[in-house]
MARBA-3410 file (N, C-alpha, C, O; in Angstrom, 1 decimal):
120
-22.9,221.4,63.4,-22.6,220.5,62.2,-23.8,220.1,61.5,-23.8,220.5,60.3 ~ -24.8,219.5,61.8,-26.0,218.9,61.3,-27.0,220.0,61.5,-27.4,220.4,62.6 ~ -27.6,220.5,60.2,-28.9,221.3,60.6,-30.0,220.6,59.7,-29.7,219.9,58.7 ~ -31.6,220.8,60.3,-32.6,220.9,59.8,-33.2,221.8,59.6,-33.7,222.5,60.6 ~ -33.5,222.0,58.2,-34.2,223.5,58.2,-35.9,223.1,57.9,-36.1,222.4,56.9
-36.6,223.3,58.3,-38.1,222.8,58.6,-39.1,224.2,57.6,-39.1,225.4,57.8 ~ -39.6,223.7,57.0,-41.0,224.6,56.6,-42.2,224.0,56.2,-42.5,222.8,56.1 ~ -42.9,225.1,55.9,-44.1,224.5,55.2,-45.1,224.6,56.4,-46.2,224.2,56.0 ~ -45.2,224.8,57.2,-46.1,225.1,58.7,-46.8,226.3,58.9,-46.1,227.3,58.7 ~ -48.2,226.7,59.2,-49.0,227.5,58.7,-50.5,227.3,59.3,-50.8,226.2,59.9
-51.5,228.5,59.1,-52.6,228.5,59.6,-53.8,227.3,58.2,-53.7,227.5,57.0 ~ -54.4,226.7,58.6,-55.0,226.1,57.6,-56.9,225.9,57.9,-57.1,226.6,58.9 ~ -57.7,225.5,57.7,-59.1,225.6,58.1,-59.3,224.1,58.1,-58.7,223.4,57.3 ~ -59.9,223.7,58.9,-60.3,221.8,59.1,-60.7,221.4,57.8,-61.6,221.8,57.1 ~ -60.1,220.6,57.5,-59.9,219.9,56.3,-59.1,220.0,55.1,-59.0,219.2,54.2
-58.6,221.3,55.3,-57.7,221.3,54.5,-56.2,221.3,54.4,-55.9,221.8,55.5 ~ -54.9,220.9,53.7,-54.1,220.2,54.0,-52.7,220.9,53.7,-52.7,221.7,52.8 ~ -51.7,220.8,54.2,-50.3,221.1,54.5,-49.4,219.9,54.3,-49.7,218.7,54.6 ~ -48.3,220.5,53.9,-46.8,219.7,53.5,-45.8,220.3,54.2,-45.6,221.5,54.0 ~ -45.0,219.6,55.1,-43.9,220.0,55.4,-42.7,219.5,54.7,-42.5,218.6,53.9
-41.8,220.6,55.2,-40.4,219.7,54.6,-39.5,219.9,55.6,-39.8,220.7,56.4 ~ -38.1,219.1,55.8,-37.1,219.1,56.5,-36.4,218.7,55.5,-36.5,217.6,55.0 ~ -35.1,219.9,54.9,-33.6,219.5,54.4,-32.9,218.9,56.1,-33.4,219.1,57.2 ~ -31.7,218.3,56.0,-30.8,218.0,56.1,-29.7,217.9,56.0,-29.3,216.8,55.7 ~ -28.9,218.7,56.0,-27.4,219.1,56.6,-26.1,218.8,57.0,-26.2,218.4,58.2
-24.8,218.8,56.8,-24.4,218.4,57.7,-23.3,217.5,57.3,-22.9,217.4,56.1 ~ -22.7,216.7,58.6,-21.9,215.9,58.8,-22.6,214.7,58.7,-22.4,214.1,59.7 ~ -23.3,214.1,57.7,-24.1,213.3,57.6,-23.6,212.2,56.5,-23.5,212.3,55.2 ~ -23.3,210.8,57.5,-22.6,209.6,56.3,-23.6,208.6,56.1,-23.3,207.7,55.3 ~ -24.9,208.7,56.8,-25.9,207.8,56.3,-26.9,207.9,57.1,-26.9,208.0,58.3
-28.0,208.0,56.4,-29.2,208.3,57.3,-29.7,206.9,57.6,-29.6,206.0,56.8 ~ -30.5,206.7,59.5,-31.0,205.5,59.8,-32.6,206.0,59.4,-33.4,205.4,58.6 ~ -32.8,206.9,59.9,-34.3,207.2,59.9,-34.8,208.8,60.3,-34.3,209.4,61.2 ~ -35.7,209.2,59.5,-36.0,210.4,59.4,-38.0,210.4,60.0,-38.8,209.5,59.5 ~ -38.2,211.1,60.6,-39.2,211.3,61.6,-40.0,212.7,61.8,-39.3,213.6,62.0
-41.5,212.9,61.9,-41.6,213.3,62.7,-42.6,213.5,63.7,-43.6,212.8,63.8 ~ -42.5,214.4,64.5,-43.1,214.0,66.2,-44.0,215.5,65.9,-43.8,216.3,64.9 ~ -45.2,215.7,67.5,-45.4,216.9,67.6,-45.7,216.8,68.9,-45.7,215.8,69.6 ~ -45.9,218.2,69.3,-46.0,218.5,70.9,-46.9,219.4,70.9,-47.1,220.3,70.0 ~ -47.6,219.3,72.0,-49.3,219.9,72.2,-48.5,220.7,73.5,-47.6,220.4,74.2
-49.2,221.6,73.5,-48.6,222.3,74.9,-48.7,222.0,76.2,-49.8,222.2,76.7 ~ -47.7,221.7,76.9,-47.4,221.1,77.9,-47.4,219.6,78.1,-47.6,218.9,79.1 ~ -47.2,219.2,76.9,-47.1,217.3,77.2,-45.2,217.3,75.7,-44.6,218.1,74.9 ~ -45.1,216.1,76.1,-44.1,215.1,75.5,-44.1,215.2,74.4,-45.1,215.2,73.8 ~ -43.0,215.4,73.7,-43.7,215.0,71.8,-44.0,213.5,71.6,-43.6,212.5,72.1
-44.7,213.7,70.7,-45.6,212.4,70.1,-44.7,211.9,69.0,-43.9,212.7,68.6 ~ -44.8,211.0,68.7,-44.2,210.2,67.0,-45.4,210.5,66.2,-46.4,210.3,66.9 ~ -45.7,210.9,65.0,-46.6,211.2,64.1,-46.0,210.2,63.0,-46.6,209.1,62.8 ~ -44.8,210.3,62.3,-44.7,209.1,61.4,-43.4,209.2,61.3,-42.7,210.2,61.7 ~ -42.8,207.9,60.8,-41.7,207.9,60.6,-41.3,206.9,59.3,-42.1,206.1,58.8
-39.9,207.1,58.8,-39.9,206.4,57.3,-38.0,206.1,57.5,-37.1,206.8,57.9 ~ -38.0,204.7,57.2,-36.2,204.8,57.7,-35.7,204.6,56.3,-36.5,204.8,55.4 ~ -34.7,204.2,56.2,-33.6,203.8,55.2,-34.2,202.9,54.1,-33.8,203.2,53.0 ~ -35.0,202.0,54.1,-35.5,201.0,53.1,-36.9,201.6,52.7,-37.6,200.9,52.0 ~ -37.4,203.0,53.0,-38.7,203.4,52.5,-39.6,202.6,53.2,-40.6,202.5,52.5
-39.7,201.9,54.4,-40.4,201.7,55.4,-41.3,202.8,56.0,-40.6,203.8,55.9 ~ -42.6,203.1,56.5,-43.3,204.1,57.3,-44.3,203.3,58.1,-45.1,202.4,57.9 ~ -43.8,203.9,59.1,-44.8,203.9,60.0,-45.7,205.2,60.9,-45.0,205.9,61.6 ~ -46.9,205.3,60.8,-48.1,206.4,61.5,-48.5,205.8,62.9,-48.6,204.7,63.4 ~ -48.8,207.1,63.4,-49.8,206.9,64.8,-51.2,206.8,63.8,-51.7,207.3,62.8
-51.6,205.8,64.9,-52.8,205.6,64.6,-53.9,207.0,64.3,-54.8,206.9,63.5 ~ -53.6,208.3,65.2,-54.2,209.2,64.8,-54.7,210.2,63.7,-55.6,211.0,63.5 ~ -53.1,209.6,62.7,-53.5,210.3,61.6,-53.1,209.2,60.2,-52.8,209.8,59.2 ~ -53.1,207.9,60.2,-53.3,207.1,59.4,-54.4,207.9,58.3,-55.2,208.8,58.5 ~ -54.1,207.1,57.2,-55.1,207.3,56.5,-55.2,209.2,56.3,-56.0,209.8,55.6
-54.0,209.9,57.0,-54.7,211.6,56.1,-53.3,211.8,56.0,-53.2,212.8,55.3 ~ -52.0,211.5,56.4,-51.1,212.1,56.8,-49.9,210.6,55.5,-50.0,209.3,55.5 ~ -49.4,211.2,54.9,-48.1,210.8,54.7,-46.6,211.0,54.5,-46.0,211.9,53.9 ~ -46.1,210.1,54.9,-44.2,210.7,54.9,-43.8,210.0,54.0,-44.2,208.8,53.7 ~ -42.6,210.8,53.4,-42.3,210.6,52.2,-40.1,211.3,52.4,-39.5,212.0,53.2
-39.7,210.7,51.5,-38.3,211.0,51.3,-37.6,211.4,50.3,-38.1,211.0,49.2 ~ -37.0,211.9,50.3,-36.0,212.0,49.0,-34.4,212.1,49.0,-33.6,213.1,48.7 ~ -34.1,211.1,49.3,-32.6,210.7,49.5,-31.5,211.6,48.6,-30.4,211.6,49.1 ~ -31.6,212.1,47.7,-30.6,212.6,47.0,-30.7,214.3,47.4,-29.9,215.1,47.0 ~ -31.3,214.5,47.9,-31.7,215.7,48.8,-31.7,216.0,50.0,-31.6,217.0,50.5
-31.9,214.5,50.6,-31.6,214.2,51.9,-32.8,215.0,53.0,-32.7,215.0,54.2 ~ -34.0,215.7,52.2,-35.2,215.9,52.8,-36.0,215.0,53.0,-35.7,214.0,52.5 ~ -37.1,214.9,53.6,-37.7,214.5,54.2,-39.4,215.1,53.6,-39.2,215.9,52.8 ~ -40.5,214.9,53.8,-41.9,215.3,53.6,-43.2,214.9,54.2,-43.5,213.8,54.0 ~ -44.0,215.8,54.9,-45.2,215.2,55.5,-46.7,215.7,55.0,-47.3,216.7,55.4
-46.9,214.9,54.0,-48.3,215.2,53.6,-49.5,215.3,54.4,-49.9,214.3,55.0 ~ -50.0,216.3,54.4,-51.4,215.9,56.0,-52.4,216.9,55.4,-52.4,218.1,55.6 ~ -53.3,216.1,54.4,-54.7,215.8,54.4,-55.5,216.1,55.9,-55.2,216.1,57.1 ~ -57.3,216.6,55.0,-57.8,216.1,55.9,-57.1,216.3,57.4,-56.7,215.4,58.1 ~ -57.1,217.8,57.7,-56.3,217.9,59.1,-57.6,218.6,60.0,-58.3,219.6,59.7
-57.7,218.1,60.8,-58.7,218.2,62.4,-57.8,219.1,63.1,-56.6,218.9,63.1 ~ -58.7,220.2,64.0,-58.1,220.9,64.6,-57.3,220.7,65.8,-56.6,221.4,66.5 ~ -57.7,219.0,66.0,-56.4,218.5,67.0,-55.0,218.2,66.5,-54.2,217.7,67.2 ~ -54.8,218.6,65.3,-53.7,218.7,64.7,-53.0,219.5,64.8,-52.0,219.3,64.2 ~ -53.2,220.7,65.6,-53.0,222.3,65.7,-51.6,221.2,67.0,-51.7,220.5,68.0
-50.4,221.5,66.2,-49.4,221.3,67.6,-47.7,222.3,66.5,-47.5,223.0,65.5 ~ -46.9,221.8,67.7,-45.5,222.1,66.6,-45.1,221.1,66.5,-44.9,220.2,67.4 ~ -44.9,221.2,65.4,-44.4,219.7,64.4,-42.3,219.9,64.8,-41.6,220.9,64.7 ~ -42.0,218.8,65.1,-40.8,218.6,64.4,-40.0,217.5,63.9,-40.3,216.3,64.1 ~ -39.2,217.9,63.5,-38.3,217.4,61.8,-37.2,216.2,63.2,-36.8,216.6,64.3
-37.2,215.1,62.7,-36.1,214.5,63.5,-35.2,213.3,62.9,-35.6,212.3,62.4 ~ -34.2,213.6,63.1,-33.4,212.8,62.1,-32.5,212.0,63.4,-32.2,212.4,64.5 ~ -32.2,210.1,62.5,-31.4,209.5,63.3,-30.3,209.2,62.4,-30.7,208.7,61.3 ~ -29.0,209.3,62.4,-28.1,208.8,61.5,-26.5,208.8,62.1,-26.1,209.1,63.2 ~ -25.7,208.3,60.7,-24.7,207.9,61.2,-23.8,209.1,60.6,-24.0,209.8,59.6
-22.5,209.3,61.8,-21.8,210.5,61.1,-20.1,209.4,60.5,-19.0,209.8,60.2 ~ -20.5,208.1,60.7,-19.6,207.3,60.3,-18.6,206.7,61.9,-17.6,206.1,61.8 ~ -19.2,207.2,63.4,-18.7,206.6,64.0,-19.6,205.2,64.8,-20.6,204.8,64.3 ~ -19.2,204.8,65.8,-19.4,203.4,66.1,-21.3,203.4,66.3,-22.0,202.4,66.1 ~ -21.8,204.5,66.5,-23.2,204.5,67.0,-24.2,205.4,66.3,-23.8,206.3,65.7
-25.4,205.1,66.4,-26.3,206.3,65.6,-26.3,207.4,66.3,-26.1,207.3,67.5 ~ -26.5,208.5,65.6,-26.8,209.7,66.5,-28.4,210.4,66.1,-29.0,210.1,65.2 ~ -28.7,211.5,67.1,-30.0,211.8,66.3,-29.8,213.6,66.4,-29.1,214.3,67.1 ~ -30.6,213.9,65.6,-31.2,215.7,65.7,-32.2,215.8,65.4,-32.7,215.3,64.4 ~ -32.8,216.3,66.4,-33.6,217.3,66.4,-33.6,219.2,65.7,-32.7,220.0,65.8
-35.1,219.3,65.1,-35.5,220.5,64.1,-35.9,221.2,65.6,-36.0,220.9,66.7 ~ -35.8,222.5,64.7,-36.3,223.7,65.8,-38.1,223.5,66.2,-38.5,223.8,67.3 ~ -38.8,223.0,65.2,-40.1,223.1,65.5,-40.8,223.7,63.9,-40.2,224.3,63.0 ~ -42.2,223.5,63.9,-43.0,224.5,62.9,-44.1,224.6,63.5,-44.6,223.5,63.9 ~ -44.9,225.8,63.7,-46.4,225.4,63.6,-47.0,225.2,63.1,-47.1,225.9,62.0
-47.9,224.5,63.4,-49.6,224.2,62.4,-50.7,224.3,63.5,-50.9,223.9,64.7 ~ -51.3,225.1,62.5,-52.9,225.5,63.2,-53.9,225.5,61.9,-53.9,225.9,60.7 ~ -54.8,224.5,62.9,-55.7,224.0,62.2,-57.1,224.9,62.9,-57.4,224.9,64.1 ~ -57.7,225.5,62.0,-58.6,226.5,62.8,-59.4,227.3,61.5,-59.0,227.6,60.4 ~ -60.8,227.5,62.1,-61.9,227.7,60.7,-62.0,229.2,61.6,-62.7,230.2,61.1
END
């Protein structure tokens, strides 16, 4: 029912910068919050930023200041500007959406993944 289709993920050289995008899909009657995380190999995914319903964001402290998320509600995409990227940035990113399909509780999905590599 609900897809994310993720791009924008790519080889880039330290310091220079990439945009992702995530459309969204779906059986979708209201979005709570659109997100996203990344995963380094062999650990948990991380929260990188997140932006809900009222144009609220919030960043990991790690990438404040180079990285921003961004929306576009009539499109129902999502966007991560990232500046200024360090080769600890090299992970797969993904697209994560929380919302309502109009029954009693939120639901969430998860994107397939993108990568980024950051590497001179």
């Amino acid at each position: 029912q609900v897809q994310l289709v993720e791009s924008g993920g790519g080889l880039v050289q330290p310091g220079g910068s990439l945009r992702l995008s995530c459309a969204a899909s779906g059986s979708i009657f209201s979005i709570d919050t659109m997100d996203w995380h990344r995963m380094y190999p062999g650990k948990p995914r991380d929260l990188v930023a997140v932006i809900n319903s009222r144009g609220y964001t919030s960043y990991a402290d790690s990438v404040k200041g180079r990285f921003t998320i961004s929306a576009d509600n009539a499109k129902n995409t999502m966007y991560l500007q990232m500046n200024s990227l360090k080769p600890e940035d090299t992970a797969v990113y993904y697209c994560h959406l929380v919302y309502s399909d109009g029954s009693y509780k939120l639901k969430d999905y998860w994107g397939q993944g993108t990568q980024v590599t950051v590497s001179s």
